[in-house]
C-alpha positions as CSV (number, residue, x, y, z in Angstrom):
1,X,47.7,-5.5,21.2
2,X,45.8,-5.9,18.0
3,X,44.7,-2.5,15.5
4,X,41.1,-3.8,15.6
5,X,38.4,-0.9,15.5
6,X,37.5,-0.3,18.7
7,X,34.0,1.2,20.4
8,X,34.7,3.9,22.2
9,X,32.3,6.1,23.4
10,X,33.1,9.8,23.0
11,X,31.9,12.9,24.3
12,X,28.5,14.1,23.4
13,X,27.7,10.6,23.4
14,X,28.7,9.7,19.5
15,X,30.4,6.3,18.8
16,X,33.7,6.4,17.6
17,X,35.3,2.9,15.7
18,X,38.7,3.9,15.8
19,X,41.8,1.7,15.4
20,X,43.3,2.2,19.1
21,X,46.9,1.2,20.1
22,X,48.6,0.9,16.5
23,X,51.5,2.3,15.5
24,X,51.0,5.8,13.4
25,X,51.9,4.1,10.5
26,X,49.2,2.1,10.6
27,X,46.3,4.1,12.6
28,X,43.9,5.5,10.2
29,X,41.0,8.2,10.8
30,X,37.8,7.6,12.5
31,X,35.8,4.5,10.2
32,X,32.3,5.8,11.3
33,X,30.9,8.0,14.0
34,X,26.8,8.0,15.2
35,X,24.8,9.9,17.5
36,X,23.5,7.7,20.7
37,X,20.4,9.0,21.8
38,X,19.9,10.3,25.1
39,X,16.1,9.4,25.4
40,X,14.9,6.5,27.5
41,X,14.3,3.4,25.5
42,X,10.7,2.8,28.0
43,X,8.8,4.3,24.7
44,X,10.2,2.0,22.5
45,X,9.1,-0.9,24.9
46,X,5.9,0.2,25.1
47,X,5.6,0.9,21.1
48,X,6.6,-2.9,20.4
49,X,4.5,-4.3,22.9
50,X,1.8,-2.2,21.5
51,X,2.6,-3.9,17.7
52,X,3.0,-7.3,19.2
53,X,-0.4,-7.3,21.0
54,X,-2.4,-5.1,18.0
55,X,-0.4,-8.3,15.7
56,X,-1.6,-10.8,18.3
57,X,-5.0,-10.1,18.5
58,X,-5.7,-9.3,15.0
59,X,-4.5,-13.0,14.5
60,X,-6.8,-14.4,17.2
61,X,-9.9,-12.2,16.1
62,X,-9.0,-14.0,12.6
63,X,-9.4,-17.7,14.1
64,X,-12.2,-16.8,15.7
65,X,-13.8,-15.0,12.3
66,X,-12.4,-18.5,10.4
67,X,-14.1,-21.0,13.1
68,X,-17.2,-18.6,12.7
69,X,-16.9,-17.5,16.0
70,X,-18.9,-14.6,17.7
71,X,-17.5,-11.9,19.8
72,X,-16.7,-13.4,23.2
73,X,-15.1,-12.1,26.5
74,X,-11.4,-13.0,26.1
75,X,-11.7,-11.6,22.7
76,X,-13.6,-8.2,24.7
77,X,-10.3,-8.2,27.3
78,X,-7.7,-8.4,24.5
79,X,-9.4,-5.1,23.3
80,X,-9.0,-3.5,26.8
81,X,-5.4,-4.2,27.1
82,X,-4.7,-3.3,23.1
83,X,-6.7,0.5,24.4
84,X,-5.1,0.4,27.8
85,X,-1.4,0.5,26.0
86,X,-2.5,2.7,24.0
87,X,-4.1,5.0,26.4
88,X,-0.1,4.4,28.0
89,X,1.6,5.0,25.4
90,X,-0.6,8.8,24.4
91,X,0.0,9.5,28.0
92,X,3.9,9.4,27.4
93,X,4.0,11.7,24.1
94,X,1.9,13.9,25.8
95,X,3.9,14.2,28.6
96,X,7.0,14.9,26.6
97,X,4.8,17.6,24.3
98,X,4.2,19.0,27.8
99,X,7.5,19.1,28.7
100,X,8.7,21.2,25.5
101,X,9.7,18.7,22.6
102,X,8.0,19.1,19.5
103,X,7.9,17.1,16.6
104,X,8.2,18.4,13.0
105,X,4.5,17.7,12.4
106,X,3.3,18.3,15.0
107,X,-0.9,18.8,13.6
108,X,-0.5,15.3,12.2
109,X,0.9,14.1,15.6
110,X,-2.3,15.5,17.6
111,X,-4.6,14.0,14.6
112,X,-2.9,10.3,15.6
113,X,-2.7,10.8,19.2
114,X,-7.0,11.7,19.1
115,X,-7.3,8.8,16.5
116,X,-5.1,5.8,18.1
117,X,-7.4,5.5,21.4
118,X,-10.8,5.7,19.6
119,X,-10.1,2.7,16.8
120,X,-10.3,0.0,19.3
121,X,-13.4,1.5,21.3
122,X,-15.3,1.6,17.8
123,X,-14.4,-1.9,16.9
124,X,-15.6,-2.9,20.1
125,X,-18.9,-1.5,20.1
126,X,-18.9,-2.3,16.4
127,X,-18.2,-5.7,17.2
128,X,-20.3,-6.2,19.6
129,X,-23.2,-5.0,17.4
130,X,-22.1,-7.7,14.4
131,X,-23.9,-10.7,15.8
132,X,-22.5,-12.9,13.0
133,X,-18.6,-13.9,12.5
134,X,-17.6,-11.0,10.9
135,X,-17.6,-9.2,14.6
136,X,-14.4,-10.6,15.6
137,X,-13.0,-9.3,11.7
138,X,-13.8,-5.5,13.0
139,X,-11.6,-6.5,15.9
140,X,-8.6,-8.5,13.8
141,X,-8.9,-4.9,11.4
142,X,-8.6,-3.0,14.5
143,X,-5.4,-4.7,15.9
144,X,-3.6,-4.6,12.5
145,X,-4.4,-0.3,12.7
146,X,-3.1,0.1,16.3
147,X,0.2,-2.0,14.7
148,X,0.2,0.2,11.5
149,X,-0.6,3.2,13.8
150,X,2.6,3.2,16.3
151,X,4.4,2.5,13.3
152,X,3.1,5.7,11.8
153,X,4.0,8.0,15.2
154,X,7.3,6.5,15.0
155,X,7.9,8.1,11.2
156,X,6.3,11.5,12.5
157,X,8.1,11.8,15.5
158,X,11.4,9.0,15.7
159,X,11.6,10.0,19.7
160,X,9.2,7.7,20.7
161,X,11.3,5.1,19.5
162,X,10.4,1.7,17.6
C-alpha cells in the first residue's frame, strides 16, 4: 500500500485528501478539506448552454452584419431558443426563491431575473425594424448580454451554478 493522499468523502459531504494506510510515523493531518455541494448541477447545464448559444449567435449575427446581411428567419429562431433558455432558466431560480432559498441580494437578483427575458424580445423587434445590416448587430449585442447576464446571476447568487 502506498501513503498517497487519498479522496475520501466524509460526512457532511466535505472532501478529505488524507494519507490513508501509512504508518503513524509517517501519516500527517488532513492536506485540504472542501464543501461538495448538495444542489443539482441541471442549473449549471442550463447556465452554460445559455452562454454557449448567447456566444454562438452573437458570432453568427456578426457574419451576417459583416456580409451585410439583413435580419432573416434562422437568425429570428436563434433568438427564440436564446429567450426560450432563458425563460428556462428564470423558471428554475424562481422555483428555488419559491421554495425558500434566498440570495444575498436578493433586489438585484429580481432586477436580472425581469431584465434577462426582455433583452432578446427588444433586439428582435429592434432588429426587425433596422432594415439595413446593422439589424443582425442588435441581435450579436443581444447574445453577448444574455452571455454576460448568466454570468452576472452566477456572481449574485453562486447556487445556480456556472
Amino acid at each position: 500500500m502506498s501513503c498517497e493522499p487519498g479522496h475520501d468523502q466524509g460526512l457532511g459531504g466535505e472532501v478529505n485528501l488524507e494519507l490513508p494506510h501509512c504508518p503513524a510515523s509517517t501519516a500527517r493531518p488532513a492536506l485540504v478539506t472542501t464543501k461538495r455541494s448538495n444542489i443539482s448541477g441541471v442549473n449549471g447545464a442550463v447556465t452554460t448552454t445559455i452562454i454557449v448559444a448567447g456566444l454562438a449567435l452573437a458570432g453568427y449575427a456578426l457574419l451576417m452584419t459583416a456580409l451585410n446581411r439583413r435580419m432573416n428567419v434562422p437568425l429570428l429562431a436563434a433568438v427564440g431558443v436564446l429567450e426560450i433558455l432563458l425563460l428556462v432558466q428564470v423558471g428554475i431560480i424562481v422555483a428555488k426563491l419559491v421554495g425558500g432559498e434566498r440570495p444575498a441580494g436578493l433586489a438585484t437578483l429580481i432586477g436580472y431575473l425581469i431584465a434577462t427575458p426582455l433583452v432578446p424580445v427588444a433586439a428582435a423587434f429592434w432588429g426587425l425594424m433596422e432594415r439595413s445590416r446593422w439589424g443582425p448587430a442588435v441581435i450579436a449585442v443581444a447574445g453577448l448580454v444574455a452571455a454576460v447576464l448568466m454570468v452576472r446571476l452566477h456572481q449574485i447568487w453562486p447556487v445556480i451554478h456556472v
